[in-house]
C-alpha positions in Angstrom: -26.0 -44.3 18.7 -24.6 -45.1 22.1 -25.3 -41.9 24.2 -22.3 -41.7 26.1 -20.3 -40.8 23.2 -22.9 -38.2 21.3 -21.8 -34.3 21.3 -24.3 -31.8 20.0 -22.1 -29.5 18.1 -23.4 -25.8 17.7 -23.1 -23.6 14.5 -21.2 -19.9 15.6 -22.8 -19.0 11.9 -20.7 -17.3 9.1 -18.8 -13.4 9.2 -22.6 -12.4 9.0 -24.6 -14.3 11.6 -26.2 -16.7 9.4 -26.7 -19.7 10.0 -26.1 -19.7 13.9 -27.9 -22.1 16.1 -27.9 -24.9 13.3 -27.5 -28.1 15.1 -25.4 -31.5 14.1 -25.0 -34.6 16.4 -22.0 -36.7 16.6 -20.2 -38.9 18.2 -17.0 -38.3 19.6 -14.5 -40.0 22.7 -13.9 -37.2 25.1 -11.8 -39.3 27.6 -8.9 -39.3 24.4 -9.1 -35.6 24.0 -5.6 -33.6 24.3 -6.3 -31.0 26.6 -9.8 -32.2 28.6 -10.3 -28.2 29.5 -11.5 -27.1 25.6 -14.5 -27.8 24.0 -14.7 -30.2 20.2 -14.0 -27.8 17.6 -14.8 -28.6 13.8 -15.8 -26.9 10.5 -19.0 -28.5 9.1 -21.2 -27.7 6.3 -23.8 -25.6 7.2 -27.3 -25.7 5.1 -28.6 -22.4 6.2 -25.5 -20.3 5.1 -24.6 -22.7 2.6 -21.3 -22.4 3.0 -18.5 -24.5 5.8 -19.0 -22.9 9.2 -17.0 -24.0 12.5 -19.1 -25.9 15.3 -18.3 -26.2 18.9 -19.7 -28.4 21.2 -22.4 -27.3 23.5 -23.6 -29.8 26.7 
């Protein structure tokens, strides 16, 4: 993958807690975001809470 466009995107975990910390890489072209102030926002499936969880992306 070409480094300049991988994101490491951050699990907040589910109502609970569970889950949090799980880690997904992807890639993603910051310099066509909207609003260059907010951070990549998505829901993912998450393994440990087995169930969809929303991921934001960390540095």
């Amino acid at each position: 993958m070409s480094q300049d466009l991988l994101i490491k995107l951050v699990s907040v975990g589910d109502e609970k807690g569970v889950g949090k910390g799980h880690v997904y890489y992807t890639r993603f072209n910051n310099k066509v975001k909207k609003d260059p102030t907010k951070k990549y926002e998505t829901k993912k499936f998450n393994p440990v809470a087995k169930k969809h969880t929303v991921y934001k992306q960390k540095k």
